[in-house]
C-alpha positions as CSV (number, residue, x, y, z in Angstrom):
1,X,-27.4,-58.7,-18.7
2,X,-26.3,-59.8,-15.2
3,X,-28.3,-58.0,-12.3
4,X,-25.0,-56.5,-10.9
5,X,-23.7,-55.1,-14.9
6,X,-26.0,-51.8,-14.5
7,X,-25.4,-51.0,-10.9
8,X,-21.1,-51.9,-11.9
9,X,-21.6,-50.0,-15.2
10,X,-23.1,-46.5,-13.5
11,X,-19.8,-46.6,-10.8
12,X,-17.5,-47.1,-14.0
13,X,-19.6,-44.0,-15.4
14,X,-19.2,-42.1,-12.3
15,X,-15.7,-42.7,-12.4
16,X,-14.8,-41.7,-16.1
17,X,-17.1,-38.8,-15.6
18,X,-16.6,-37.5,-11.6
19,X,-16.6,-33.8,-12.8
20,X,-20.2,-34.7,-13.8
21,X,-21.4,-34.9,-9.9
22,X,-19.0,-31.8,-8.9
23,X,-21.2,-29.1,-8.0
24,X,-19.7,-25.4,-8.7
25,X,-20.3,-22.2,-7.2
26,X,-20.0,-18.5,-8.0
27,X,-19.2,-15.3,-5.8
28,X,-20.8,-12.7,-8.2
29,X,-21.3,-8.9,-6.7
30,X,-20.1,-5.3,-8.0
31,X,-17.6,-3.0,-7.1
32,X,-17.1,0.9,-7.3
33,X,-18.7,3.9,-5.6
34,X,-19.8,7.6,-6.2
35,X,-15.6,8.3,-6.9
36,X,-14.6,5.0,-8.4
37,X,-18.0,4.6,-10.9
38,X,-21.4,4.5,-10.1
39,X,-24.2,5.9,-12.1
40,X,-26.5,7.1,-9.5
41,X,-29.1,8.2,-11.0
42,X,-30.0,4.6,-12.6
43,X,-28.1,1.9,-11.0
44,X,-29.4,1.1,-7.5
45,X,-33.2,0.6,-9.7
46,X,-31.2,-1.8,-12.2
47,X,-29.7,-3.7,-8.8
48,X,-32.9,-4.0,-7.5
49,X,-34.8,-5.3,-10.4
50,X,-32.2,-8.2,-11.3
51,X,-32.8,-9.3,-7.9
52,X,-35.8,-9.4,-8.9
53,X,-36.0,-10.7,-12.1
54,X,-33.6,-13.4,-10.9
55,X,-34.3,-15.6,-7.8
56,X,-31.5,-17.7,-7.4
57,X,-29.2,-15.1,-7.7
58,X,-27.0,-13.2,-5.1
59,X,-24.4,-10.5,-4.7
60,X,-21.3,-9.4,-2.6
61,X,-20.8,-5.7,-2.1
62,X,-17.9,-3.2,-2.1
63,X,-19.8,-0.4,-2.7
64,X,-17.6,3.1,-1.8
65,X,-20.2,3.6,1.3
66,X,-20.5,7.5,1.2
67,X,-22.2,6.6,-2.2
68,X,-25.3,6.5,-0.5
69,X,-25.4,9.8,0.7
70,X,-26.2,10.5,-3.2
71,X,-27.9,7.9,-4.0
72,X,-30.3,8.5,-1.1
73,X,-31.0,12.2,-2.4
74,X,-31.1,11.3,-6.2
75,X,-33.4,8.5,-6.1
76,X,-35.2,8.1,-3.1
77,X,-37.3,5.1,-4.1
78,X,-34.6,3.1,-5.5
79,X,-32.7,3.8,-2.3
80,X,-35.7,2.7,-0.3
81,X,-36.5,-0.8,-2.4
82,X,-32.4,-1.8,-2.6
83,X,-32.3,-0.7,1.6
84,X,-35.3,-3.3,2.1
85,X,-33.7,-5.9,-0.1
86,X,-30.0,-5.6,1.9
87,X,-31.9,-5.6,5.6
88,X,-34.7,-8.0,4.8
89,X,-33.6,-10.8,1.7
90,X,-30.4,-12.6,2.9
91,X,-29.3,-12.3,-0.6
92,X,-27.0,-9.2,-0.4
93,X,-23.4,-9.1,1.9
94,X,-21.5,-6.7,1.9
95,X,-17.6,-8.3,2.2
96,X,-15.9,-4.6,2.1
97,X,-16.8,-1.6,4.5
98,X,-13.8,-0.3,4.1
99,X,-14.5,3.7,3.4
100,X,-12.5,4.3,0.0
101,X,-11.6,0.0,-1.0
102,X,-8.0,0.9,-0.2
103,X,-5.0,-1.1,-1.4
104,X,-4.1,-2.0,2.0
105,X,-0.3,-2.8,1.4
106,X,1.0,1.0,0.8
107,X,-0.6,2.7,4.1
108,X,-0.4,2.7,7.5
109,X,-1.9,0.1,9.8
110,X,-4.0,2.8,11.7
111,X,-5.2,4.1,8.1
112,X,-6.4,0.4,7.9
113,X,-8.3,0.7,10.7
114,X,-9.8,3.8,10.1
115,X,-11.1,3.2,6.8
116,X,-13.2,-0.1,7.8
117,X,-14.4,2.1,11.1
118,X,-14.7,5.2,9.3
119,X,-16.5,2.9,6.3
120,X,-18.9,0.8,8.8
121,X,-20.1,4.0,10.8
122,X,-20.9,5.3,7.6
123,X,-23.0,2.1,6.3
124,X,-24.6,1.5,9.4
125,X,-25.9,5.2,8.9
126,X,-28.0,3.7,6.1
127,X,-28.4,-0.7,6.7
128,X,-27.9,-0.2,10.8
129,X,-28.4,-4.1,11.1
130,X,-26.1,-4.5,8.8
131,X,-23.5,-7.2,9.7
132,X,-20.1,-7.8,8.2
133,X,-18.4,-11.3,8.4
134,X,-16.7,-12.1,5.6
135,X,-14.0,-9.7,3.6
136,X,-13.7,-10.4,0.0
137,X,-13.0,-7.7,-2.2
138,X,-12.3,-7.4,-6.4
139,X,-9.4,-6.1,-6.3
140,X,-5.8,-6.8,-4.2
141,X,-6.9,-4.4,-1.1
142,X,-4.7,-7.3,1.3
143,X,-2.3,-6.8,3.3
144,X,-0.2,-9.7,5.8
145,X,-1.8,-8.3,9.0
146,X,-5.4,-8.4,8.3
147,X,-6.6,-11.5,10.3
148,X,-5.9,-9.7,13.2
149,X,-7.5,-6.3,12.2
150,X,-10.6,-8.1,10.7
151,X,-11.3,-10.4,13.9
152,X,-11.0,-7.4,16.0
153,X,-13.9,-5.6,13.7
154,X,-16.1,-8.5,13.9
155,X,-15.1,-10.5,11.0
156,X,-15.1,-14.5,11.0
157,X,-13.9,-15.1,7.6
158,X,-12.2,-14.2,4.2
159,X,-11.4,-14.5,0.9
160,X,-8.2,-14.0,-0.9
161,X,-9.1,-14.1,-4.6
162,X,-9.4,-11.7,-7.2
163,X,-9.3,-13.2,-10.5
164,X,-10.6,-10.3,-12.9
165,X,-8.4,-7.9,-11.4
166,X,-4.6,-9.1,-11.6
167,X,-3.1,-5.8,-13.3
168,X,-3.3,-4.4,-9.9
169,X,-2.0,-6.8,-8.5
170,X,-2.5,-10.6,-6.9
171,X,-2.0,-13.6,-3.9
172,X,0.4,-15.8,-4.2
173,X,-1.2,-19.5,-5.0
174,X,-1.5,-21.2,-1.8
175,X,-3.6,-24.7,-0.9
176,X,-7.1,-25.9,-2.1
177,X,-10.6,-25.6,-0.7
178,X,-10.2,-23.3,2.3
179,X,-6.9,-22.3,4.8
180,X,-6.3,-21.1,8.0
181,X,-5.1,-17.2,7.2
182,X,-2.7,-17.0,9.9
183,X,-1.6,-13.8,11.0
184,X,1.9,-12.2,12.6
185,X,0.1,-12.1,15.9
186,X,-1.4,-15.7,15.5
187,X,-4.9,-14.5,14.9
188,X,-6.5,-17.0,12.6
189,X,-9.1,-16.8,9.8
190,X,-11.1,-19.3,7.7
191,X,-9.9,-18.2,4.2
192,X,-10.5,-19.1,0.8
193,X,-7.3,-19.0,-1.2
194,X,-6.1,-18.2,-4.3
195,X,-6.0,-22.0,-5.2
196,X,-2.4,-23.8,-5.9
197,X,-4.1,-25.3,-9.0
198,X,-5.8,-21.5,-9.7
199,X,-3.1,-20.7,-12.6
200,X,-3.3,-17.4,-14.5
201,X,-5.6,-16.6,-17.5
202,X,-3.6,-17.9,-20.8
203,X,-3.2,-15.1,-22.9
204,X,-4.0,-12.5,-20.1
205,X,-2.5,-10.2,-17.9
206,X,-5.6,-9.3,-15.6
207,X,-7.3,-13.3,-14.8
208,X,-6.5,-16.2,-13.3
209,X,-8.6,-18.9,-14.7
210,X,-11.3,-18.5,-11.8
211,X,-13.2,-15.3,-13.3
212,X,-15.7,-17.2,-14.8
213,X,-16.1,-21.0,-13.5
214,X,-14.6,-22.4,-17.1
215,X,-14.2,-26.2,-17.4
216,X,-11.1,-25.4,-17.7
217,X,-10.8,-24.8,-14.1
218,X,-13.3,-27.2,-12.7
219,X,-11.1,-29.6,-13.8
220,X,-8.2,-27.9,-12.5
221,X,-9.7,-28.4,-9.3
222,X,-11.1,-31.9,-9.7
223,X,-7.6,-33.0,-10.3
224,X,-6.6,-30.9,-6.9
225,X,-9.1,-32.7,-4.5
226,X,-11.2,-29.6,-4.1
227,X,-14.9,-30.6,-4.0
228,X,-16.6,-27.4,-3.9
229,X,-15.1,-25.5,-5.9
230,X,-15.6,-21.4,-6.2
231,X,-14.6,-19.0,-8.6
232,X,-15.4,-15.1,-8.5
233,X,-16.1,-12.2,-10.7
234,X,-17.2,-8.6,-8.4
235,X,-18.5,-6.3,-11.5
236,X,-18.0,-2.6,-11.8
237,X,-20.6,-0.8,-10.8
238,X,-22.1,0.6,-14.1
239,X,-22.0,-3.2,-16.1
240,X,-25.7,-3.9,-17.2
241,X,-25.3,-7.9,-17.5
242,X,-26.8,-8.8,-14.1
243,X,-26.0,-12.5,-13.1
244,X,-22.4,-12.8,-14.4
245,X,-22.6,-16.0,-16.0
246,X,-24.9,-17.5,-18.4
247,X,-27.9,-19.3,-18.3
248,X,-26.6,-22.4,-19.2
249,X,-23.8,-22.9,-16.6
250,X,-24.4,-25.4,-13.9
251,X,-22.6,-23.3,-11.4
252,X,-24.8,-22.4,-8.2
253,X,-24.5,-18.6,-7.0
254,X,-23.4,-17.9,-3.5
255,X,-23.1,-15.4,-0.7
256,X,-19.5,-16.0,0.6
257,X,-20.5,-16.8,3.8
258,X,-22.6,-19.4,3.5
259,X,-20.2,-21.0,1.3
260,X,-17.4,-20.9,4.2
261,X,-20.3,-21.8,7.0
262,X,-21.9,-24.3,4.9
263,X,-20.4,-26.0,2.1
264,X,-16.7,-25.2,2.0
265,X,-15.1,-28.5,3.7
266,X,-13.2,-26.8,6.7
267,X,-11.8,-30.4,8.0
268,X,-8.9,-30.5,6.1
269,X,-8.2,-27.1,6.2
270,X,-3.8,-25.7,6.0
271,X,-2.5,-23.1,8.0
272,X,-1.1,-20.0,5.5
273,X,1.2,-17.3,6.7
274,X,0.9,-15.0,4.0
275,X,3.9,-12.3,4.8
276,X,3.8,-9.0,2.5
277,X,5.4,-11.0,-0.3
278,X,2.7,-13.0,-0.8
279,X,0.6,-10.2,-2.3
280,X,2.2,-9.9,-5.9
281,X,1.5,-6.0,-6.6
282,X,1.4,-4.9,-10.3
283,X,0.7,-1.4,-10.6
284,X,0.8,-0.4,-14.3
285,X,2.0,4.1,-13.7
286,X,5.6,4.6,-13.8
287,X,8.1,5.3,-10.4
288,X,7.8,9.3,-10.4
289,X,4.0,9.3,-9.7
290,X,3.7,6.6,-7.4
291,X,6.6,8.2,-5.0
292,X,5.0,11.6,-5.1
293,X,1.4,9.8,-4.3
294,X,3.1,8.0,-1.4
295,X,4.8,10.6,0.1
296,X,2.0,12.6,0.0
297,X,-0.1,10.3,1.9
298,X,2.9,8.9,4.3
299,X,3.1,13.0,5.5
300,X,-0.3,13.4,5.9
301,X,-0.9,10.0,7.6
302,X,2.2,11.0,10.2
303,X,0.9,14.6,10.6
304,X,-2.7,13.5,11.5
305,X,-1.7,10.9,13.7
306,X,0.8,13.4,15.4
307,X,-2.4,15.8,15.6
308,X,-4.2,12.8,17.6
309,X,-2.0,12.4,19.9
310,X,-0.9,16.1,20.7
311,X,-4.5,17.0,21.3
312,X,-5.1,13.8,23.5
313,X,-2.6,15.5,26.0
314,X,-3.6,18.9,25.4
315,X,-7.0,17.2,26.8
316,X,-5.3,15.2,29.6
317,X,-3.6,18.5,30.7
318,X,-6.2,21.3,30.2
319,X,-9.4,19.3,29.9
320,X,-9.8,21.3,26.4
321,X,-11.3,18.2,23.9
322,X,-9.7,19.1,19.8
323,X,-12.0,19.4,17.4
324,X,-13.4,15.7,16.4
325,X,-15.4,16.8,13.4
326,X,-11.8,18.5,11.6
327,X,-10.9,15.3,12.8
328,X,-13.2,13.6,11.4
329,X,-13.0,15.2,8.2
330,X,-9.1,14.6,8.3
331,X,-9.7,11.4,7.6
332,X,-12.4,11.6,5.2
333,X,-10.0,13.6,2.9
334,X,-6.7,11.0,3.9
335,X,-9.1,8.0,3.5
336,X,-10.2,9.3,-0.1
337,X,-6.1,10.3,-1.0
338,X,-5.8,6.2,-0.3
339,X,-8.4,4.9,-2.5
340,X,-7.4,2.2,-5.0
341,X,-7.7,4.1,-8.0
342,X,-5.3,6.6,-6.9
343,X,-3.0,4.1,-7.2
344,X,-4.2,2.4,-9.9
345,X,-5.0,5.3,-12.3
346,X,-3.7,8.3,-10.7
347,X,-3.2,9.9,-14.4
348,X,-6.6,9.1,-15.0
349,X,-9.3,12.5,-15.3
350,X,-11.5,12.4,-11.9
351,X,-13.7,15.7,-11.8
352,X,-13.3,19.3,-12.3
353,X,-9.8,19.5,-10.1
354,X,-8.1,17.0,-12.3
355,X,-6.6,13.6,-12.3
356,X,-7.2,11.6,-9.5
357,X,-3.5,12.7,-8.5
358,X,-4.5,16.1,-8.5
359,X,-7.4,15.3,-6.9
360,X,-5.1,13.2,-4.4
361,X,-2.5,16.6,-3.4
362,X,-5.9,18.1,-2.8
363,X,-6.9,15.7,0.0
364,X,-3.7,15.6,1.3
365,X,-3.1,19.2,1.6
366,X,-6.5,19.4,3.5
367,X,-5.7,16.9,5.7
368,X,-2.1,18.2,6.5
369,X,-4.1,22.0,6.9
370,X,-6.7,20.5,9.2
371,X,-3.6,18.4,11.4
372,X,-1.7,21.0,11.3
373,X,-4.4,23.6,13.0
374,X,-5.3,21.1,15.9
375,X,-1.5,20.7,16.4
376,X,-1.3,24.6,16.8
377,X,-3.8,25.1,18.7
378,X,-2.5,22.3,21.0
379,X,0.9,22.9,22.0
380,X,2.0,26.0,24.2
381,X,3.2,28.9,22.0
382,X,4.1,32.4,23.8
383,X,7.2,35.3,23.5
384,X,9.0,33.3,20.8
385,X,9.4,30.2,22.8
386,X,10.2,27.0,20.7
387,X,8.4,23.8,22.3
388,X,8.3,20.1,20.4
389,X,6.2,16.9,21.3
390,X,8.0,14.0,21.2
391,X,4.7,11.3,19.9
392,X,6.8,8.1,20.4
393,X,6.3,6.0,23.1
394,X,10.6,6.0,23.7
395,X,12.7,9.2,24.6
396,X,14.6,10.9,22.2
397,X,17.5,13.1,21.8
398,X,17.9,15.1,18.7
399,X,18.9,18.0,17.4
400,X,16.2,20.7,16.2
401,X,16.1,24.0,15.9
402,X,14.6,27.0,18.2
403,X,14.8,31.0,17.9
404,X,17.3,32.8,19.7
405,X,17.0,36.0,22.2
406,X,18.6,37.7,18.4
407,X,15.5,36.1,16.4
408,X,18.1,33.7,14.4
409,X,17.0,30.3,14.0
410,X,20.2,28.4,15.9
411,X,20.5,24.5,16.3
412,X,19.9,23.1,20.5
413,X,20.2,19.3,21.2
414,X,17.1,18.3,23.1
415,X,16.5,14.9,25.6
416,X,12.5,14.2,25.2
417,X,10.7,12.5,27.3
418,X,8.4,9.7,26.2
419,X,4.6,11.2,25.0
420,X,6.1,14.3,26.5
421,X,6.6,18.2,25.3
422,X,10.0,20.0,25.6
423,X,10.9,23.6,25.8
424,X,13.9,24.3,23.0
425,X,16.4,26.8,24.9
426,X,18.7,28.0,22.9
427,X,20.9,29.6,26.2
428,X,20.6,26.2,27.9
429,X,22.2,24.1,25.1
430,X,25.1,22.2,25.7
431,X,28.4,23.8,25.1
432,X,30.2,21.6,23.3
433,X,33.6,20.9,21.1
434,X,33.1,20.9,17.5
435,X,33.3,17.5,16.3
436,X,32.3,18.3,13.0
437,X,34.8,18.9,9.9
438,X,34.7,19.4,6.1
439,X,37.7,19.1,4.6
440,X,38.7,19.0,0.4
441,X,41.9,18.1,-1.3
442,X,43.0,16.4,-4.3
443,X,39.6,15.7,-5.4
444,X,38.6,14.1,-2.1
445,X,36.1,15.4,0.3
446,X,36.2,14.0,4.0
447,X,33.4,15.3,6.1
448,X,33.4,13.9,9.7
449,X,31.0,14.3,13.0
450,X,31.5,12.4,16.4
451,X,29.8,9.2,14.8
452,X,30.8,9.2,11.2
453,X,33.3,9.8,8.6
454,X,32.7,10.0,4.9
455,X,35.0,10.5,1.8
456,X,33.5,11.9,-1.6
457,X,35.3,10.7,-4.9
458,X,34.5,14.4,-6.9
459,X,36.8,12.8,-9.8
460,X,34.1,9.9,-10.3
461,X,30.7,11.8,-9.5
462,X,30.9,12.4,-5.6
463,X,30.7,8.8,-5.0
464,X,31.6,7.6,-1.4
465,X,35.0,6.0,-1.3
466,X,34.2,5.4,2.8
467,X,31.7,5.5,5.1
468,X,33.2,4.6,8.6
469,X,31.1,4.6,11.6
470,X,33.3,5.2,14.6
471,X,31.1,3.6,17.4
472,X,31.2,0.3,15.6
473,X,34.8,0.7,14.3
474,X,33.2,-0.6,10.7
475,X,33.7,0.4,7.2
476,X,30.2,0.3,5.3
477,X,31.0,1.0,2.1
478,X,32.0,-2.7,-0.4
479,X,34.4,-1.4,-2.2
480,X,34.5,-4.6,-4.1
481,X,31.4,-4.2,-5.8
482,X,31.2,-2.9,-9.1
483,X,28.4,0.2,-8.3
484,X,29.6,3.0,-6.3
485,X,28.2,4.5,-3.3
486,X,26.1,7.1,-3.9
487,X,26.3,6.8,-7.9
488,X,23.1,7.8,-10.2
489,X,23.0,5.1,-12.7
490,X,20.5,3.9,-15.5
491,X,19.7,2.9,-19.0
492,X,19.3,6.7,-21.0
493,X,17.7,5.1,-24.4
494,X,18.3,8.0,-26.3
495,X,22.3,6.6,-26.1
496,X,21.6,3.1,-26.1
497,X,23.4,2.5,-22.9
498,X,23.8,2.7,-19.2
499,X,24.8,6.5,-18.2
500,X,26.3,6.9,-14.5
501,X,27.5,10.0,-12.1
502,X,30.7,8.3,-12.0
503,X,31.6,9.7,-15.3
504,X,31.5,13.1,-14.7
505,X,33.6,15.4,-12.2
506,X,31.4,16.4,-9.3
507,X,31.4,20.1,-7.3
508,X,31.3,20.2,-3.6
509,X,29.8,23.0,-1.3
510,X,29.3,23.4,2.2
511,X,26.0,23.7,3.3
512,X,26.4,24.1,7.3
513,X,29.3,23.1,9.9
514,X,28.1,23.6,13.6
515,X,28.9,21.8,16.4
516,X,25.2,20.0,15.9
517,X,24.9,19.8,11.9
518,X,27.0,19.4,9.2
519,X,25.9,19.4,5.2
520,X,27.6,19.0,2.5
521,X,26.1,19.0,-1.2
522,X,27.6,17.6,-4.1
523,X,26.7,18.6,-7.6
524,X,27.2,16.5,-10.8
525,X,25.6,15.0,-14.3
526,X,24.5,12.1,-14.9
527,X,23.8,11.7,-19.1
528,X,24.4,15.3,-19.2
529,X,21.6,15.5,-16.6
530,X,22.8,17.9,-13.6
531,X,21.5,16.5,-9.9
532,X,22.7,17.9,-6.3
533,X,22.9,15.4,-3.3
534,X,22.5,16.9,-0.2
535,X,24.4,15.1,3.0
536,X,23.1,15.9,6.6
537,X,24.9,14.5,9.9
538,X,23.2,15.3,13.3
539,X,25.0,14.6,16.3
540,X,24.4,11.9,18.2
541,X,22.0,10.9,15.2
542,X,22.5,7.4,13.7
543,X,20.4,8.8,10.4
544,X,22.5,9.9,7.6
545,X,19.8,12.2,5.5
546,X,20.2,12.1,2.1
547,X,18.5,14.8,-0.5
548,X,18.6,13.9,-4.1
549,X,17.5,16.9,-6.2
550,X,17.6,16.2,-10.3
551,X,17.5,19.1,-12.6
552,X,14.9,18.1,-15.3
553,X,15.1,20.3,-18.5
554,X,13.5,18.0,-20.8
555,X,10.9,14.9,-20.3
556,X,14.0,12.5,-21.0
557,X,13.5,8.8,-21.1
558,X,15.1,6.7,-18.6
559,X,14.6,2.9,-18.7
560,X,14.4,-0.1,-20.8
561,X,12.6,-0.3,-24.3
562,X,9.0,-2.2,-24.7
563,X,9.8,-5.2,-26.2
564,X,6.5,-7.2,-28.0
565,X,5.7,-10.7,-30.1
566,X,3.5,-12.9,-30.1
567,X,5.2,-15.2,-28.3
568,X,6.9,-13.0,-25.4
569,X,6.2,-9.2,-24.1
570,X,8.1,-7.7,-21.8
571,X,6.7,-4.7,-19.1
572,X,9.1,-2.1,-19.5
573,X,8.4,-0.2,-16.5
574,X,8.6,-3.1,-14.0
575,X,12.3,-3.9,-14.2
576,X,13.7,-0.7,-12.0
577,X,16.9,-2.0,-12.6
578,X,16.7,0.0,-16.1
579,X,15.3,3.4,-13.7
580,X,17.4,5.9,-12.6
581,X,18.9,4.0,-9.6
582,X,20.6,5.5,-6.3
583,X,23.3,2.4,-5.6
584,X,23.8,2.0,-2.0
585,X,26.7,-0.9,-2.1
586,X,27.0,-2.3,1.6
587,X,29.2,-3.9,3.0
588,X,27.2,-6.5,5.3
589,X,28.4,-9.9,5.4
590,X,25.3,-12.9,5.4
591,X,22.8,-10.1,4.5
592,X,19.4,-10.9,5.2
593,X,16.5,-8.6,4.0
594,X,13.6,-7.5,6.3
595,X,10.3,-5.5,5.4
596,X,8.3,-4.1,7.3
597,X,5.0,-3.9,6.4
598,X,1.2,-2.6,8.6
599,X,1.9,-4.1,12.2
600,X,4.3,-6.4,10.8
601,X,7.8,-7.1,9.9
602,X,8.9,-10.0,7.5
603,X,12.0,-11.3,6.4
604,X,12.2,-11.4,2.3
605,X,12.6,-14.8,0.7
606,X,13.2,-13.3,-2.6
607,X,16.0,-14.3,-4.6
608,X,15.2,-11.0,-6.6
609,X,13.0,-8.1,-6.8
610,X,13.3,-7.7,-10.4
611,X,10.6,-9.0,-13.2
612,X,9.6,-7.7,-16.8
613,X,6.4,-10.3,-16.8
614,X,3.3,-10.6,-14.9
């Protein structure tokens, strides 16, 4: 054989066979936490002696952190040895502080921020040279603004997979071996993505092919250019494999920053804007929960935020500091309302209180008391007076309501300075003409203020014929489009069809006519179904409210059938356009869609928001 056949034959080999030379690596850690799941009485013992038992290996954490409170009391020892291992091994990082592992996309950006600050006060209470760099997590806790959040808190990098956990929801596929997470305010992050070539699990709702390093993938990324590639599985706490993939794979384990620092190849790195969008979000409850979950939290976010910021100027202007430790606890409760598995499986038994969405009015309620005392205590109450704090940083004029020298509630209009209180007077409100009429006839109702004018259809459900706002001389309603205004509508299987409010004669009444408010409510059935809408114009107030109240006799089914084979399967519950629907037909010509999402607002580029699949 020639001299230059083996040297020539080995490149040919390496060529057939480049997967061959492709070193893999693994993120394995676990997940979960003294609410989530966490058995404390044996499981920080079976952490430490895997670690032990197994050299090479090493873990990510996104351990709930008041879970060492417990686990500090209930096994001291085990608490001791896994603290020394953390501080001392460099084979334990913890990529999520955050205080309850929050899905980040339904809360507020200051909840964000509380719950890593909240969550790395608490950890550093246990590890205090602790260090926190890169965010990973197991499931979707993202959100579009987070570069900017995480690089404030200390963090250089992070990771945007979660390939075990895709019924909760998922990122968008998006470049190869690492990007440049870019976000609204510019802030960039080192990231690694959801790959373009990462697909989803065949045959699963809950994987992409990452979970587990197959071939499979490997290849997938071979074919993609990506030379280090990475897959992920975080464990729940309370799994008793230890390393997550057997002994025979090749694949190396990894901390996630090292792999960023010192094997990723960053030189070739793309720049992603993820906007909200790009976070695919697949909760499996049905609508009615998930709205009464999120208005529950929304009103106790608002009213401890409010509590803030009226005892910050109680301080400035009395020197009298509120309460930190109710405050603190505020947001213990709030923080706990918002963890994951309220949103993921609110139905789901928790403790002795409940489900964790009984547990979750619980939390709220004693965050809402707790606000709601430091807001009392705060503003100037004496003889009846009425006073409001206007917490925006712009001046407002709105009408609220104050106590007369009779003891009647009556309505003033009030100009509020920014940050600023105001004294309600009823005697010093401005006397004014009454723009405000409610007029009925032929089965129309017209009700009209100094900004609006709307006409009720009672022959076709109280749907709004017109809505014309007088400032901009514009008509709002489409009449052209085949939904009405206003009209209830959705598929009612127990008649095989679509059911509307158009089809039944609605009832009017009038709720209030002052000079200040006017509200109207209009009864009517939908599938037999009886539901009042409440109307409420304000003067001078660009916000139409609107109260939709639904009579529930029976648990009635609303929405489309399950439909199953082997070949397609169809989620129900996903496709709202079967719910019980409000249809709010506009008139807006070139309509573009905006979202606004935590300390960022982006513009939809969704041809639909309707899907039956994941």
């Amino acid at each position: 054989m020639n001299r230059l056949s083996i040297p020539i034959l080995m490149i040919l080999l390496c060529m057939l066979l480049p997967s061959a030379a492709q070193q893999a690596y693994f993120a394995d850690g676990f997940h979960g936490g003294i609410y989530g799941h966490y058995p404390v009485n044996t499981y920080t013992q079976f952490l430490v002696d895997q670690l032990r038992e197994h050299p090479s290996w090493c873990i990510g954490l996104e351990i709930e952190p008041e879970t060492w409170d417990t686990v500090k009391v209930r096994t001291p020892e085990a608490y001791r040895q896994f603290k020394a291992m953390v501080e001392e091994s460099g084979r334990v990082e913890y990529t999520n502080p955050s205080y309850a592992q929050s899905y980040l996309y339904p809360v507020s950006g200051e909840s964000i921020i509380r719950q890593f600050q909240y969550g790395m006060r608490k950890l550093h209470s246990h590890f205090p040279s602790m260090t926190f760099t890169t965010y990973a997590t197991e499931e979707p806790c993202f959100t579009s603004c987070l570069p900017q959040i995480l690089a404030q808190l200390g963090f250089r990098y992070a990771v945007l997979k979660c390939p075990d956990t895709c019924w909760g929801g998922y990122t968008e596929a998006f470049g190869g071996e690492i990007v440049n997470w870019i976000g609204p305010d510019g802030t960039s992050l080192p990231t690694v993505p959801r790959y373009e070539c990462e697909a989803l699990q065949p045959g699963s709702v809950w994987q992409t092919i990452a979970w587990k390093n197959s071939s499979e993938y490997i290849e997938a990324c071979r074919q993609a250019g990506i030379k280090h590639p990475v897959g992920m599985c975080y464990q729940d706490a309370g799994w008793t494999f230890g390393p997550w993939l057997r002994k025979d794979s090749t694949s190396k384990y990894i901390l996630w920053t090292d792999y960023i620092e010192n094997i990723a190849d960053r030189s070739k790195a793309t720049d992603y804007r993820m906007t909200q969008e790009g976070v695919r979000v697949a909760l499996v409850w049905g609508s009615q929960v998930m709205q009464r979950i999120g208005q529950q939290v929304r009103h106790a976010e608002n009213m401890l935020l409010d509590a803030e910021r009226i005892g910050a100027a109680r301080y400035v202007l009395t020197g009298v500091r509120p309460d930190q430790e109710a405050i603190d606890e505020a947001w213990r409760t709030l923080m706990l309302a918002q963890h994951h598995d309220s949103w993921i499986v609110p139905y789901n038994r928790l403790n002795s209180h409940g489900t964790w969405a009984d547990n979750i009015a619980l939390w709220t309620d004693a965050t809402c008391h707790k606000a709601g005392r430091i807001i009392g205590a705060s503003l100037p109450m004496s003889g009846g007076r009425t006073f409001y704090f206007n917490t925006t940083g712009k001046s407002r004029r709105e009408v609220v309501t104050a106590t007369d020298d009779s003891g009647q509630l009556v309505d003033v209009l009030v100009d509020a300075p920014p940050f600023g209180i105001i004294e309600a007077i009823p005697s010093a409100g401005k006397k004014m003409k009454n723009f405000s009429t409610v007029k009925t006839k032929n089965d129309k109702s017209i009700v009209e203020n100094n900004q609006y004018r709307l006409i009720f259809d009672l022959a076709h459900g109280g749907i709004l014929t017109s809505l014309y706002d007088k400032r901009v001389k514009r008509e709002m309603v489409d009449r052209s489009s085949p939904y009405g205004f206003g009209e209830l509508r959705g598929y009612f299987p127990r008649v095989s069809r679509f059911c509307s409010s158009r089809e039944s004669r609605a009832e009017v009444d009038v709720v209030k006519s002052t000079p200040y408010v006017t509200s109207i409510c209009i009864s009517g059935k939908v599938a037999g179904v009886v539901f009042s809408q409440t109307y409420t114009l304000k003067y001078d107030d660009p916000l139409i409210d609107v109260d939709l109240i639904v009579d529930w006799k029976e648990n009635v089914r609303v929405g489309n059938h399950f439909q199953r084979s082997r070949r397609n399967r169809t989620v129900a519950f996903y496709n709202t356009k079967y719910n019980l629907n409000v249809m709010f037909p506009a008139a807006i010509d070139d309509a573009r869609l905006w979202k606004n999402a935590p300390f960022d607002v982006c513009e939809s580029r969704l041809d639909s928001t309707f899907f039956d699949r994941l």
